[in-house]
N, CA, C and O atoms as a printed pandas DataFrame, in Angstrom:
     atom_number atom_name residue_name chain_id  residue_number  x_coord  y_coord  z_coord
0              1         N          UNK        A               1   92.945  127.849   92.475
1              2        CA          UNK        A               1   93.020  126.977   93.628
2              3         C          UNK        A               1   91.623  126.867   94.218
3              4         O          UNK        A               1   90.776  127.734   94.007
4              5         N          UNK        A               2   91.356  125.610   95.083
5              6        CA          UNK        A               2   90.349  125.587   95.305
6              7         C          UNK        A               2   90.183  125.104   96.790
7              8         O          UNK        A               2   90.893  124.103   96.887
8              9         N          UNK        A               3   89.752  125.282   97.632
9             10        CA          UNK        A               3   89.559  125.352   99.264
10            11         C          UNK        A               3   88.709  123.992   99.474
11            12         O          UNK        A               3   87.582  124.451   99.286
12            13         N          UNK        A               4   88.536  122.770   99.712
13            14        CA          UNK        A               4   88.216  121.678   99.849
14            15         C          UNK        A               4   87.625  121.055  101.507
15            16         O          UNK        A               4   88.660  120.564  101.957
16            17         N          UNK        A               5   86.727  120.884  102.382
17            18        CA          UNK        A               5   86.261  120.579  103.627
18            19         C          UNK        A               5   86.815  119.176  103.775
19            20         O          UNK        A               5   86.188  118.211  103.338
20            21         N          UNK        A               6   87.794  119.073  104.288
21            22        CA          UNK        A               6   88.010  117.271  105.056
22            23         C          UNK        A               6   87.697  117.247  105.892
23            24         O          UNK        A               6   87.734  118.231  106.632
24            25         N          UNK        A               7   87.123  115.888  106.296
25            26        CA          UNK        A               7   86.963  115.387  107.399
26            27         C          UNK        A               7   87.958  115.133  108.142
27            28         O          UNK        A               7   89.058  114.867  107.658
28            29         N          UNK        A               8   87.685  115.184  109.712
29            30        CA          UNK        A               8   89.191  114.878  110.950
30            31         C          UNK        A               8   89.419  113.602  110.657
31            32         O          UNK        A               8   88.681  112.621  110.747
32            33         N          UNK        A               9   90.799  113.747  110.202
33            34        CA          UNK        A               9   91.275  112.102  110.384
34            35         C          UNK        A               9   92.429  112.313  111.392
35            36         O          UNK        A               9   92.960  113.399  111.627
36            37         N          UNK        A              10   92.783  110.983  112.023
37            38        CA          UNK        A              10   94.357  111.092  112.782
38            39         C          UNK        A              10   95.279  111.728  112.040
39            40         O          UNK        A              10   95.084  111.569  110.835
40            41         N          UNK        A              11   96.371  112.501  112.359
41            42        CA          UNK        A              11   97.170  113.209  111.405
42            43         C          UNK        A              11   97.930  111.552  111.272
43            44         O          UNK        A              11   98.389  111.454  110.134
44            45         N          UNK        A              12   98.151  110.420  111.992
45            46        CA          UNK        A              12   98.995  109.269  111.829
46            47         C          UNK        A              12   98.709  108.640  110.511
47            48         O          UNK        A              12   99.497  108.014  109.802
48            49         N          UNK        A              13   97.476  108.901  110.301
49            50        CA          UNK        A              13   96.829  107.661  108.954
50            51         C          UNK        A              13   96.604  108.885  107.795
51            52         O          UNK        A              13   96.058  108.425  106.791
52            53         N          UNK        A              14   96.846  110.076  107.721
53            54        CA          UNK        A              14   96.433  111.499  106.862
54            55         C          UNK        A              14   97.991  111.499  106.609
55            56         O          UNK        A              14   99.057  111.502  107.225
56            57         N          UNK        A              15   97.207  111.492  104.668
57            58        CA          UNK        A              15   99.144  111.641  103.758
58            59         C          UNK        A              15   99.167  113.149  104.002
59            60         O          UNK        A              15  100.284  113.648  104.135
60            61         N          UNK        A              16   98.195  113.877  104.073
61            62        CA          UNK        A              16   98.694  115.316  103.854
62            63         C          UNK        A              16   99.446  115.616  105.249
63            64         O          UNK        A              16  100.403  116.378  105.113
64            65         N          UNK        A              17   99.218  115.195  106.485
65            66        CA          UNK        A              17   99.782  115.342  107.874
66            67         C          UNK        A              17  101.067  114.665  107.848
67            68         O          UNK        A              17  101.954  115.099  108.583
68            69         N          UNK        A              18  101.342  113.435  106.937
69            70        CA          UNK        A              18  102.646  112.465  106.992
70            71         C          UNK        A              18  103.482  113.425  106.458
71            72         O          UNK        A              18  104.464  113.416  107.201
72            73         N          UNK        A              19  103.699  114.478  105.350
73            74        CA          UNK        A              19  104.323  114.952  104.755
74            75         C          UNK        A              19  104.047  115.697  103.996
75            76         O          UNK        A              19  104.642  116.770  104.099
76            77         N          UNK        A              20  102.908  115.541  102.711
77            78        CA          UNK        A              20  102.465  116.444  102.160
78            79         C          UNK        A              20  102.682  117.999  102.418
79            80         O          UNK        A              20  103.111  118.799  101.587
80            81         N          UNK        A              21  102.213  118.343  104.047
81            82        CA          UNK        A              21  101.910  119.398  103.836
82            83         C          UNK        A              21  103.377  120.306  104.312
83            84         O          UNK        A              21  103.683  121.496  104.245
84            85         N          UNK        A              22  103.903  119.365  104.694
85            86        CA          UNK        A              22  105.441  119.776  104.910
86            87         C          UNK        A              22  106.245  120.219  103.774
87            88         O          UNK        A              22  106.827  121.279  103.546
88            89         N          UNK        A              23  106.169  119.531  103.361
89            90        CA          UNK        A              23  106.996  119.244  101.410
90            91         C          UNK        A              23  106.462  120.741  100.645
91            92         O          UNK        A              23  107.255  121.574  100.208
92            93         N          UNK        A              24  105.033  120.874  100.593
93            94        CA          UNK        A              24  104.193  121.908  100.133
94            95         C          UNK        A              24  105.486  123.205  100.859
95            96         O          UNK        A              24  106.348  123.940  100.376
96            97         N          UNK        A              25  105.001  122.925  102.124
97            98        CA          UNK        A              25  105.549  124.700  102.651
98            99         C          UNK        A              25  106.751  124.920  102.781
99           100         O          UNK        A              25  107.181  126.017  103.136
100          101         N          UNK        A              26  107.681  123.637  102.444
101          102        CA          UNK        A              26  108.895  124.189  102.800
102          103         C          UNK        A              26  109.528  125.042  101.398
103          104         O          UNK        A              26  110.431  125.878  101.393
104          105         N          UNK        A              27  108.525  124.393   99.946
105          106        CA          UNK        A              27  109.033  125.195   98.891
106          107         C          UNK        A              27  108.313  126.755   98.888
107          108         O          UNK        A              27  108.798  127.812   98.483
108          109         N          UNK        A              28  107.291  126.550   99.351
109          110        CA          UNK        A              28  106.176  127.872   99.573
110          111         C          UNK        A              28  107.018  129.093  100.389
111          112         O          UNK        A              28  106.859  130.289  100.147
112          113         N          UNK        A              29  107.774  128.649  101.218
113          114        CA          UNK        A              29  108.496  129.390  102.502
114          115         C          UNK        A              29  109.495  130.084  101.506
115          116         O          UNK        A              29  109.561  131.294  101.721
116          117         N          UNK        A              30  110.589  129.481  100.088
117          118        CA          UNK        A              30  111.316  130.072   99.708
118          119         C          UNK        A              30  110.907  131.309   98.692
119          120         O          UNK        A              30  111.677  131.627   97.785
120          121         N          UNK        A              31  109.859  131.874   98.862
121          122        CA          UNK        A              31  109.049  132.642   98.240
122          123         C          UNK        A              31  108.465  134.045   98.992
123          124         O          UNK        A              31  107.467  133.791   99.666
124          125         N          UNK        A              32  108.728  134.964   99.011
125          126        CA          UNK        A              32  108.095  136.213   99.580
126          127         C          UNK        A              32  106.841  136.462   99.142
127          128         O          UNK        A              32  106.427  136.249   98.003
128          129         N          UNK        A              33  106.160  136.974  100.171
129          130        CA          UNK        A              33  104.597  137.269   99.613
130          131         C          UNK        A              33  104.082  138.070  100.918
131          132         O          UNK        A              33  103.812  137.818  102.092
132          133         N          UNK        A              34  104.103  139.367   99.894
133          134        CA          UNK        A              34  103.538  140.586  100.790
134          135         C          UNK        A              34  102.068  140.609  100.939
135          136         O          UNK        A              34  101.641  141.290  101.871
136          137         N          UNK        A              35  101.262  140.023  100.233
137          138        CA          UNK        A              35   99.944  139.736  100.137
138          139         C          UNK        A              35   99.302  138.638  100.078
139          140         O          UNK        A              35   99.784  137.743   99.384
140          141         N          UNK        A              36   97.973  138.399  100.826
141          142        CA          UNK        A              36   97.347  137.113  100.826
142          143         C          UNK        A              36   97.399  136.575   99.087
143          144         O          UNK        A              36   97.769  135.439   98.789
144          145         N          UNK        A              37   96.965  137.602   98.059
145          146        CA          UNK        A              37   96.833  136.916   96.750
146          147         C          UNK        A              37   98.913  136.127   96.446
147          148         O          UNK        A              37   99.258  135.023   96.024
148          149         N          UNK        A              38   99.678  137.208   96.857
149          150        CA          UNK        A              38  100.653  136.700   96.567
150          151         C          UNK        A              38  101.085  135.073   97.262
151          152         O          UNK        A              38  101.985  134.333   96.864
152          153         N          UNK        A              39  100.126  134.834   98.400
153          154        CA          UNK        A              39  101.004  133.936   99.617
154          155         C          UNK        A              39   99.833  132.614   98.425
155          156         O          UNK        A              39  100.439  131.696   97.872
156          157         N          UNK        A              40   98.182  132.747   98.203
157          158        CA          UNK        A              40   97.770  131.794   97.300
158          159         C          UNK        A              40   99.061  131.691   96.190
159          160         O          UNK        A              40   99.732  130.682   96.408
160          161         N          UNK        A              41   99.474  132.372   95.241
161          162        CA          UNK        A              41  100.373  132.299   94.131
162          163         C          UNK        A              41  101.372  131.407   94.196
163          164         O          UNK        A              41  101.701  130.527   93.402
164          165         N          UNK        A              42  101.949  131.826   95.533
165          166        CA          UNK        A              42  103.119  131.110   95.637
166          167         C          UNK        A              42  102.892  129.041   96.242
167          168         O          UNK        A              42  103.484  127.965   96.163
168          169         N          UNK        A              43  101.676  129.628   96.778
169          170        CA          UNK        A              43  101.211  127.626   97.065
170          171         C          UNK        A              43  100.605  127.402   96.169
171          172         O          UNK        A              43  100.270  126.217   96.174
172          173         N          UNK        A              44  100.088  128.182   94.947
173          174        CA          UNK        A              44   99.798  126.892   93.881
174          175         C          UNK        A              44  101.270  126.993   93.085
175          176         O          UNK        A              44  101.501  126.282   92.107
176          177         N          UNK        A              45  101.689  127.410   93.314
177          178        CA          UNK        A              45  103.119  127.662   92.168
178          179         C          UNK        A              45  104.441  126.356   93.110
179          180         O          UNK        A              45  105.415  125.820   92.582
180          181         N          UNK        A              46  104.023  126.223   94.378
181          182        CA          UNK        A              46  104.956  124.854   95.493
182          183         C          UNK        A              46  103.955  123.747   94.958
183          184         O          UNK        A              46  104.518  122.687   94.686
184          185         N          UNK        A              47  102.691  123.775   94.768
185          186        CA          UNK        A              47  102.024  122.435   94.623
186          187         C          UNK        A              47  102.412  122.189   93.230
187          188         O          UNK        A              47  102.315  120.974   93.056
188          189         N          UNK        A              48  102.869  122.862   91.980
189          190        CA          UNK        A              48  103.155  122.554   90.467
190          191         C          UNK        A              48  104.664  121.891   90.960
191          192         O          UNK        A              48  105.106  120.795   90.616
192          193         N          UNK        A              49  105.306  122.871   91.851
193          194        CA          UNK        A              49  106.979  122.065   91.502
194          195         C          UNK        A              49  107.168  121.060   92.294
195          196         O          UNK        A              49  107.972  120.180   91.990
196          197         N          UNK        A              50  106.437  121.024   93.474
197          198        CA          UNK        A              50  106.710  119.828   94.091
198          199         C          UNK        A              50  106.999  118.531   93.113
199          200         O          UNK        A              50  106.725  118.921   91.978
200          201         N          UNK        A              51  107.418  117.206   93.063
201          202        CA          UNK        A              51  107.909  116.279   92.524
202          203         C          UNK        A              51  107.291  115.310   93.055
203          204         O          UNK        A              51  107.011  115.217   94.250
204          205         N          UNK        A              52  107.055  114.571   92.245
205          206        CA          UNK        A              52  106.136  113.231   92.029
206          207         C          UNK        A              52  106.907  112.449   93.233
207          208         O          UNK        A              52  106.166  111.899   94.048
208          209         N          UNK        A              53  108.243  112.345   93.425
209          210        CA          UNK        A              53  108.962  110.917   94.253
210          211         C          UNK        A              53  108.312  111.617   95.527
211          212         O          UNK        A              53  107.598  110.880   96.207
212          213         N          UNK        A              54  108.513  113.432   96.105
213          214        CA          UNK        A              54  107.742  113.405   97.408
214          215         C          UNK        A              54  106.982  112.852   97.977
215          216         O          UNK        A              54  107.111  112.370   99.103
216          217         N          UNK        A              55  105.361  112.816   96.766
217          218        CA          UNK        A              55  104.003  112.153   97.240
218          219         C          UNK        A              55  104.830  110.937   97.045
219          220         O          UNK        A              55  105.308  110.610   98.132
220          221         N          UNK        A              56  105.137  110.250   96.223
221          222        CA          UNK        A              56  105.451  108.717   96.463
222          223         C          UNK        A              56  105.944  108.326   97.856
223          224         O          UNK        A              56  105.521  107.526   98.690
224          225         N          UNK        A              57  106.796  109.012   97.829
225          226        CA          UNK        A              57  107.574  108.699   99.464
226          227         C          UNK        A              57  106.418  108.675  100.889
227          228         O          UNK        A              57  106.243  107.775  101.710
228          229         N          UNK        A              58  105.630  110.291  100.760
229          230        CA          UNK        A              58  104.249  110.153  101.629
230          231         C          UNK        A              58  103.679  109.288  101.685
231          232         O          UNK        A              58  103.521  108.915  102.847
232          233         N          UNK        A              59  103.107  108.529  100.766
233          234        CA          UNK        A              59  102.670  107.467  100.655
234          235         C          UNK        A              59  103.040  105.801  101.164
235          236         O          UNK        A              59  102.472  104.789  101.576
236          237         N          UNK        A              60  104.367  106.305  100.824
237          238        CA          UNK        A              60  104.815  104.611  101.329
238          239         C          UNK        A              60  105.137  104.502  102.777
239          240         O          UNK        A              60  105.165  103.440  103.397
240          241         N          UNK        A              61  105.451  106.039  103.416
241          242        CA          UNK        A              61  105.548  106.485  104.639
242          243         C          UNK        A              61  104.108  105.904  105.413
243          244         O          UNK        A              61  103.975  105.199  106.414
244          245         N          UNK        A              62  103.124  106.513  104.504
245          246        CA          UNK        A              62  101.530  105.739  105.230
246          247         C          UNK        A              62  101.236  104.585  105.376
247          248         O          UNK        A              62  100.309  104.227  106.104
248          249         N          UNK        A              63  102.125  103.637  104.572
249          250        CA          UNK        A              63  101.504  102.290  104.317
250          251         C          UNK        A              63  102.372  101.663  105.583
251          252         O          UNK        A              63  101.995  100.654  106.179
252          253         N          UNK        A              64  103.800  102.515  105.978
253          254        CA          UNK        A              64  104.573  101.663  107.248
254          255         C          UNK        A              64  104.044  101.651  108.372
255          256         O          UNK        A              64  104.098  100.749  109.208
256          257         N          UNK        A              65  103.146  103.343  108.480
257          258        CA          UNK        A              65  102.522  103.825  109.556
258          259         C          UNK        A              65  101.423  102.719  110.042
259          260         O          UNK        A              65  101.470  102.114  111.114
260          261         N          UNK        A              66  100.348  102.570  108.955
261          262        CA          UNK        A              66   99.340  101.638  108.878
262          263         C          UNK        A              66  100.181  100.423  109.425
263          264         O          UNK        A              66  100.250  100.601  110.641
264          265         N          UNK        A              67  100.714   99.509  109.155
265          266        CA          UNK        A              67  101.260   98.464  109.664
266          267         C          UNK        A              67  101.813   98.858  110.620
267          268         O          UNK        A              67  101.259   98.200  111.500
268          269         N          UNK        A              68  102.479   99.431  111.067
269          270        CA          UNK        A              68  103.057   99.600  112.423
270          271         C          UNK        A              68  101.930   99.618  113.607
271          272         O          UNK        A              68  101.968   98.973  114.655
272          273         N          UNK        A              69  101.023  100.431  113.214
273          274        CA          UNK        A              69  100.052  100.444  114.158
274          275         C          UNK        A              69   99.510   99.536  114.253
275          276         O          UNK        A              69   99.098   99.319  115.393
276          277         N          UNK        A              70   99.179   98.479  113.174
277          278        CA          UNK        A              70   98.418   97.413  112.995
278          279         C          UNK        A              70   99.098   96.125  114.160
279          280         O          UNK        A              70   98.381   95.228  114.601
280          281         N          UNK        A              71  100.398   96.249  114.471
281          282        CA          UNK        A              71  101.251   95.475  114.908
282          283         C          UNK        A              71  101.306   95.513  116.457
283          284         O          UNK        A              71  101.763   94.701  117.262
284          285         N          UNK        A              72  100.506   97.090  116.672
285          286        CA          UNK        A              72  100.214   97.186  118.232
286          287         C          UNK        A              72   98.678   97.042  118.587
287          288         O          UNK        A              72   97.956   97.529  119.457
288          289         N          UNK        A              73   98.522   96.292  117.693
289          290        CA          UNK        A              73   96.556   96.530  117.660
290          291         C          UNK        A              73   95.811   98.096  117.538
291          292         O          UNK        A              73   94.818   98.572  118.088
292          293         N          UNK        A              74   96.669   98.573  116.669
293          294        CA          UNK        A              74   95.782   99.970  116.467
294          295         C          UNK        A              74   96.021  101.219  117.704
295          296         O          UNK        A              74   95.308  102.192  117.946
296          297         N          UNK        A              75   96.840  100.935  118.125
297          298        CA          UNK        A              75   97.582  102.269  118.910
298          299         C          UNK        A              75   98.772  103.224  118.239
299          300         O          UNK        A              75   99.744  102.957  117.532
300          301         N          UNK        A              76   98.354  104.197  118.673
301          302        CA          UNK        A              76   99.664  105.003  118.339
302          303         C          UNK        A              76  101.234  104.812  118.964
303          304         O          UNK        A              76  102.130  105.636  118.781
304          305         N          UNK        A              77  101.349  103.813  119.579
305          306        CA          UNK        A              77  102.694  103.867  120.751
306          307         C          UNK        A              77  103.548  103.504  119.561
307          308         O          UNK        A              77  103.164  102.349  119.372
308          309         N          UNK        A              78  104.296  103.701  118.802
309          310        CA          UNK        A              78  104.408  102.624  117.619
310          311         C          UNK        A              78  105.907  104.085  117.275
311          312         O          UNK        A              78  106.010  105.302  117.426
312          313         N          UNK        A              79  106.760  102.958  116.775
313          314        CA          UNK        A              79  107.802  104.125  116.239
314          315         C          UNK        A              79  107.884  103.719  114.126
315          316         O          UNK        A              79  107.678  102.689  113.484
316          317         N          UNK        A              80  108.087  104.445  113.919
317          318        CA          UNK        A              80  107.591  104.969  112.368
318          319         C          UNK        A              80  109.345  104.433  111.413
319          320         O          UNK        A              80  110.183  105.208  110.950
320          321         N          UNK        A              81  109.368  103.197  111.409
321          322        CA          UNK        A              81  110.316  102.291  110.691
322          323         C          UNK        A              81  111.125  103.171  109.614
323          324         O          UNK        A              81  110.432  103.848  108.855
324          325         N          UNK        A              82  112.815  103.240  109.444
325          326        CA          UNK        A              82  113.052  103.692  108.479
326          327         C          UNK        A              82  112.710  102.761  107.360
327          328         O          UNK        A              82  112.516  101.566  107.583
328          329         N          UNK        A              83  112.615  103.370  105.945
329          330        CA          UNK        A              83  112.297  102.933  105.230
330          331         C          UNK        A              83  113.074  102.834  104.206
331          332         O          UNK        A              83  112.600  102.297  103.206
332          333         N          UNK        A              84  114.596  103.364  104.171
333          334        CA          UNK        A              84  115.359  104.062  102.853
334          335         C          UNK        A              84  114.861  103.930  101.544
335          336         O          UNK        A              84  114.714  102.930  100.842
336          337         N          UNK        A              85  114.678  104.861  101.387
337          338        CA          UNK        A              85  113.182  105.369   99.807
338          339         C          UNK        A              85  114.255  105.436   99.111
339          340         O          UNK        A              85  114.558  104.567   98.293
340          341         N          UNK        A              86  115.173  106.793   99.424
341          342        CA          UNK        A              86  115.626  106.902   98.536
342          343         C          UNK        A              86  116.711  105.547   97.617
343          344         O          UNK        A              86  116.758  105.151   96.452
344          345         N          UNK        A              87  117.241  105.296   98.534
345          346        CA          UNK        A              87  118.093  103.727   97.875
346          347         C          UNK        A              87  117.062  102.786   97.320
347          348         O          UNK        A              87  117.230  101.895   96.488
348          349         N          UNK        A              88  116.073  103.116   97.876
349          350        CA          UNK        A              88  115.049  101.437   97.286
350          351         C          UNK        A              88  114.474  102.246   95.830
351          352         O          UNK        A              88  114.171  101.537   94.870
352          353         N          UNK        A              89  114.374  103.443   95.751
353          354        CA          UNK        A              89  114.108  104.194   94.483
354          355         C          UNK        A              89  115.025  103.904   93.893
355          356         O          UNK        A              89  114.647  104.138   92.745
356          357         N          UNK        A              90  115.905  103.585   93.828
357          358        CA          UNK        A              90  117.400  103.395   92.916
358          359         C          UNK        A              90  117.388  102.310   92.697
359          360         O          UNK        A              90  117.945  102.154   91.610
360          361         N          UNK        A              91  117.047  101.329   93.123
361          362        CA          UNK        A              91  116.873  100.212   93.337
362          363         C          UNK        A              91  115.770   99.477   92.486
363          364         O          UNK        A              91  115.796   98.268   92.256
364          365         N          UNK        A              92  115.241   99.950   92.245
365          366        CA          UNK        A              92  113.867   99.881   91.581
366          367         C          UNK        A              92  113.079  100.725   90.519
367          368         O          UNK        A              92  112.081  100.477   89.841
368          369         N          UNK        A              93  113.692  101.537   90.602
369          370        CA          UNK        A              93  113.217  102.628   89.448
370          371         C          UNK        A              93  112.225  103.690   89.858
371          372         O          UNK        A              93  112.683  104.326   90.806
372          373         N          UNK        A              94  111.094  104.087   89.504
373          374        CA          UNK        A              94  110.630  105.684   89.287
374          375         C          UNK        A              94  109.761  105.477   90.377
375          376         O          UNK        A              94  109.742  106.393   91.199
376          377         N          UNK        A              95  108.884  104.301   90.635
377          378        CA          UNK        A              95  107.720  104.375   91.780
378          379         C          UNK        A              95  108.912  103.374   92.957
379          380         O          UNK        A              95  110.004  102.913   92.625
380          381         N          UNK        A              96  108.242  103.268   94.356
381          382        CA          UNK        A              96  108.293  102.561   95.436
382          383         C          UNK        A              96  107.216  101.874   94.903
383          384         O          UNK        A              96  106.200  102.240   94.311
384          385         N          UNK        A              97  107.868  100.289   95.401
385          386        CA          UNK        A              97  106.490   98.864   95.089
386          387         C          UNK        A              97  106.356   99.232   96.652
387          388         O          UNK        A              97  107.135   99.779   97.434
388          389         N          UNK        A              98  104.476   98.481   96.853
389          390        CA          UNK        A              98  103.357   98.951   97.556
390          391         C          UNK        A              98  104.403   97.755   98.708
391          392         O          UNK        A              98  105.139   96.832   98.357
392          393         N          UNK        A              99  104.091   98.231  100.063
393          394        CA          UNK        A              99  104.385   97.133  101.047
394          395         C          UNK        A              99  103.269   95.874  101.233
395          396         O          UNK        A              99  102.069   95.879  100.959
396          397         N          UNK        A             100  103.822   95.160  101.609
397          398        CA          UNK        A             100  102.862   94.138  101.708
398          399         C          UNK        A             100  102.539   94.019  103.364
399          400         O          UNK        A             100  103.181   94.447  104.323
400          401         N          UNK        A             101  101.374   93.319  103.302
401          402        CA          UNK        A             101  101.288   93.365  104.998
402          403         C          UNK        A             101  101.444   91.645  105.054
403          404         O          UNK        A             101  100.911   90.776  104.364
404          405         N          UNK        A             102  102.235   91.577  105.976
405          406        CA          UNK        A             102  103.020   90.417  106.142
406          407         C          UNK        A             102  101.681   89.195  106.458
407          408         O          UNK        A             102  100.606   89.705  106.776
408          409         N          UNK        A             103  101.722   87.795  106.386
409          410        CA          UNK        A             103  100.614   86.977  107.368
410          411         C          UNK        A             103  100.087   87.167  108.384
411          412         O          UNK        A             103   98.917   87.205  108.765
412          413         N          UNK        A             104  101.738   87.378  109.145
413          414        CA          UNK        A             104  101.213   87.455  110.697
414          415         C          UNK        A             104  100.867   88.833  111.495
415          416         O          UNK        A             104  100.390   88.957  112.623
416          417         N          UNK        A             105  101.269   89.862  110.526
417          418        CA          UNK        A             105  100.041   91.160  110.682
418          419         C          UNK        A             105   98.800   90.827  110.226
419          420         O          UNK        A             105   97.878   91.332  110.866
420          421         N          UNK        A             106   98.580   90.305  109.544
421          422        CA          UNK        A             106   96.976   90.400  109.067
422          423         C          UNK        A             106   96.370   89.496  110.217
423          424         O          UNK        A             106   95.471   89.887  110.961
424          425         N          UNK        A             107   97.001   88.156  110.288
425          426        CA          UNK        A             107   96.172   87.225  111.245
426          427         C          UNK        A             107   96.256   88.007  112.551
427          428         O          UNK        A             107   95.142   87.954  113.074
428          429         N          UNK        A             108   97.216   88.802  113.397
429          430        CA          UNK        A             108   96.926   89.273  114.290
430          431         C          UNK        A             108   96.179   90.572  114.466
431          432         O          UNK        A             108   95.934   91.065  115.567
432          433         N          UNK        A             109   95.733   91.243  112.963
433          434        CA          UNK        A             109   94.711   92.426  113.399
434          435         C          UNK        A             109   93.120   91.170  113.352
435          436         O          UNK        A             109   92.206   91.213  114.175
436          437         N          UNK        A             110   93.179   90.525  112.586
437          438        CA          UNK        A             110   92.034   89.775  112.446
438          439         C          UNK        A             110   91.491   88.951  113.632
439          440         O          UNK        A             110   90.304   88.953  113.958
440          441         N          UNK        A             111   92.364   88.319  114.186
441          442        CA          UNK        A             111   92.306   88.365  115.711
442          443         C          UNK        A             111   92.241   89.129  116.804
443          444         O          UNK        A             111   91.912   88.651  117.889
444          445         N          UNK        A             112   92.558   90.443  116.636
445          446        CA          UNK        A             112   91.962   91.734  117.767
446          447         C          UNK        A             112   90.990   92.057  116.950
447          448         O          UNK        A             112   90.364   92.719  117.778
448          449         N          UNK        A             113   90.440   92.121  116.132
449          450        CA          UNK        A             113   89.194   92.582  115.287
450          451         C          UNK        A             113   88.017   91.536  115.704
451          452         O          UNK        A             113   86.932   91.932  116.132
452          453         N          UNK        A             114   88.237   90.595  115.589
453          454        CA          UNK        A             114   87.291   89.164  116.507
454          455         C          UNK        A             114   87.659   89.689  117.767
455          456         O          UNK        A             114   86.654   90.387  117.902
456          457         N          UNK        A             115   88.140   89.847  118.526
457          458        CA          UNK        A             115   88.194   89.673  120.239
458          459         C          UNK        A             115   87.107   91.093  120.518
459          460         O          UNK        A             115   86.518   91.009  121.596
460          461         N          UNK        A             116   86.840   92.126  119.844
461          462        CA          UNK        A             116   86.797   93.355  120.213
462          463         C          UNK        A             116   84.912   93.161  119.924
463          464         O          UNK        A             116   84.516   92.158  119.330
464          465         N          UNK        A             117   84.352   93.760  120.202
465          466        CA          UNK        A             117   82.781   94.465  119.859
466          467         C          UNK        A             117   82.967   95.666  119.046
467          468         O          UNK        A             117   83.429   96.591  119.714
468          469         N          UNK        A             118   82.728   95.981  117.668
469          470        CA          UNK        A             118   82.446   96.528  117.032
470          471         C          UNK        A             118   80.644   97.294  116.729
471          472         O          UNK        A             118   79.688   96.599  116.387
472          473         N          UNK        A             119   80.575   98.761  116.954
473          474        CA          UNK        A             119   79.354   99.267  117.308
474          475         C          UNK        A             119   79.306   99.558  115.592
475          476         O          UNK        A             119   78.320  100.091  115.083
């Protein structure tokens, strides 16, 4: 395993804050570990079993987030849309297709993006 420096992002727009790191510990948690080497063991041994649809789901979770916020001009006041993954996974097969950002989200961030001063 390897220890990595990120930069602060909003935990709102950060996949590892959307879920990732949730998903990670809740399999990590079903694991005893009397020792720091044992407690590493057991999170690289949650990051192998974790399952591909999790991150997928994180992901598509980010892309609602992103638009949602986009829809209040970039505030957090914003409530986080269900999305039913799992049925639209059934629905569609092994990945979630990417969301699209609608016209009139784009023309209205593009229009608070013009109104604003950018440093």
């Amino acid at each position: 395993m390897k220890i990595c420096p990120q930069p602060a992002n909003s935990p709102d727009f950060n996949a590892n804050d959307l879920g990732f790191f949730n998903s990670l510990q809740s399999l990590q948690y079903k694991k005893r570990a009397k020792t720091i080497e044992d407690l590493v063991n057991n999170v690289d041994s949650a990051f192998k079993e974790l399952h591909y649809t999790k991150l997928d789901s994180v992901f598509r979770t980010l892309q609602s987030v992103l638009q949602a916020s986009m829809r209040v001009d970039g505030c957090n006041k914003y409530n986080i849309p269900h999305l039913f993954k799992d049925k639209l996974r059934a629905d569609t097969g092994l990945f979630l297709p990417s969301l699209a950002c609608t016209e009139e989200v784009y023309n209205r961030v593009k229009s608070f993006l013009s109104s604003v001063q950018l440093k």
